[in-house]
C-alpha positions in Angstrom: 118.6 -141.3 224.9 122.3 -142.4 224.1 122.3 -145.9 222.7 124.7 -147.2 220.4 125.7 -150.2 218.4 127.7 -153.0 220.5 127.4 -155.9 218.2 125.8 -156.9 215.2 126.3 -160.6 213.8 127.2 -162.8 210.7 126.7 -166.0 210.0 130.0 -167.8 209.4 130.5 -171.9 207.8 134.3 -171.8 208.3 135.6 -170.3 210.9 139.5 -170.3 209.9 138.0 -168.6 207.0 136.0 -166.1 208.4 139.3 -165.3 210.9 140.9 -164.7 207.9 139.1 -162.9 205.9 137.9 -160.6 208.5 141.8 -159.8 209.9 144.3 -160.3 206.9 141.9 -158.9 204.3 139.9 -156.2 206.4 142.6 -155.7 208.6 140.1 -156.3 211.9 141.0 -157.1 215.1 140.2 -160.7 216.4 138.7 -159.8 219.5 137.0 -163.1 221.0 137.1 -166.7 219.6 134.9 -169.2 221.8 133.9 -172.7 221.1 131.3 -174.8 222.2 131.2 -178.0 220.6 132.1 -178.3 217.0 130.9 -174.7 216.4 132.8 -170.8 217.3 131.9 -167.5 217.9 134.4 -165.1 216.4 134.3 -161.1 217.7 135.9 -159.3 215.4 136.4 -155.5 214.9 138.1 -152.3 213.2 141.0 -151.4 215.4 139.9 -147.9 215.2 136.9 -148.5 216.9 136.7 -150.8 220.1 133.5 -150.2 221.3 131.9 -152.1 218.0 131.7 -155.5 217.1 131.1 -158.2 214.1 130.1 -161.4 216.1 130.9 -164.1 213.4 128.8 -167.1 214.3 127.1 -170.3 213.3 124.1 -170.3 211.3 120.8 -171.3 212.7 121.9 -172.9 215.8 118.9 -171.1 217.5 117.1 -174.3 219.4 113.8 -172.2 218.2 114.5 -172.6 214.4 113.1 -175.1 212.6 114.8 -177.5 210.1 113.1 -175.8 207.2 114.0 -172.7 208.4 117.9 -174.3 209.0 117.9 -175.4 205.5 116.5 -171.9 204.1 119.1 -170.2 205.9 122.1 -172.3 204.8 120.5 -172.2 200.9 120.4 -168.4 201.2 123.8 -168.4 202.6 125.1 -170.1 199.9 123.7 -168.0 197.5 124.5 -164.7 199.2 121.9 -163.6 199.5 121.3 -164.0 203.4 123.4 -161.3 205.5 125.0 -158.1 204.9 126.9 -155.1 206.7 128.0 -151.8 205.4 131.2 -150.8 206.2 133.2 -147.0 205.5 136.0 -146.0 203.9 137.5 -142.9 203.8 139.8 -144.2 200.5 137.5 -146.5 199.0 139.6 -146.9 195.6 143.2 -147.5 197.9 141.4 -150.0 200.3 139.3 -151.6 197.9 142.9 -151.9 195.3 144.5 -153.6 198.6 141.2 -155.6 199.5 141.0 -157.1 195.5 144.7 -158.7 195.7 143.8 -161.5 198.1 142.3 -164.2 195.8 140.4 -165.1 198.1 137.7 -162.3 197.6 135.0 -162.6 195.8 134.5 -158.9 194.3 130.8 -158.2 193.2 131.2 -154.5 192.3 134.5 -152.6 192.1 134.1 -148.8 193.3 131.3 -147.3 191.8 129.1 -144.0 191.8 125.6 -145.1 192.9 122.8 -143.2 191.6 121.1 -143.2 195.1 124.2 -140.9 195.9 127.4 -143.3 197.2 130.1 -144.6 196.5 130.9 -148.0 197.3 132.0 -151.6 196.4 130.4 -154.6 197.3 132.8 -158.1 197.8 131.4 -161.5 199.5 133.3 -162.9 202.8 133.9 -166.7 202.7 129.9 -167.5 203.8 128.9 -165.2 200.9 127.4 -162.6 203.4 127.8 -159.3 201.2 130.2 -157.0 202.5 129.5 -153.1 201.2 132.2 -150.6 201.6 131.1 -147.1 201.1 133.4 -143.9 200.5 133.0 -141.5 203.5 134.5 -138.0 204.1 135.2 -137.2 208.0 135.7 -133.6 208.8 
């Protein structure tokens, strides 16, 4: 089998936010932006790789969630403790120095040696979904 990643999703509460975060901070590409009502869907990507995709969308707008299950997601949201993705890096310290100047981050850990064997940082985007950035070596 050959199957890959396409997209993977975050939830997003302000999407001017989210646009900003994701392209002038991480330097992303803004791929898609599509409305539908009051709410957008926001496609958004490293320029280095095309073929994947961060689909930045509203929370819990699934017609099978329930209103407890809305509310638990927006709590955990808020908190920041609802969504993640792991990013690479192949100068974690130089990014993450570049990535820290916006005062709009919200830096959890700077760069540090994990004892499961990374290296990474960890920031929040503007929904509080935690954003891990981990030091890679390509050969």
């Amino acid at each position: 089998m050959d199957i890959s990643i396409h997209s993977s999703f975050l939830p997003h509460d302000d999407a001017d936010a989210a646009i900003t975060f994701y392209r002038d901070v991480l330097g992303f590409e803004v791929r898609n932006d599509v409305g539908y009502q009051d709410m957008r869907w926001i496609t958004v990507g490293p320029p280095s790789q095309p073929e994947i995709n961060i689909v930045l969308s509203p929370p819990a707008v699934d017609p099978g969630i329930t209103e407890a299950e809305r509310a638990t997601i927006v709590e955990m949201m808020a908190k920041g403790t609802y969504a993640m993705v792991v990013l690479a890096s192949e100068d974690l310290d130089g990014d993450f120095a570049k990535i820290a100047q916006h005062d709009s981050v919200e830096v959890v850990e700077a760069p540090t040696d994990q004892p499961y064997g990374v290296r990474d940082c960890s920031l929040r985007d503007p929904a509080g979904n935690m954003i891990k950035i981990q030091q890679v070596r390509r050969s």
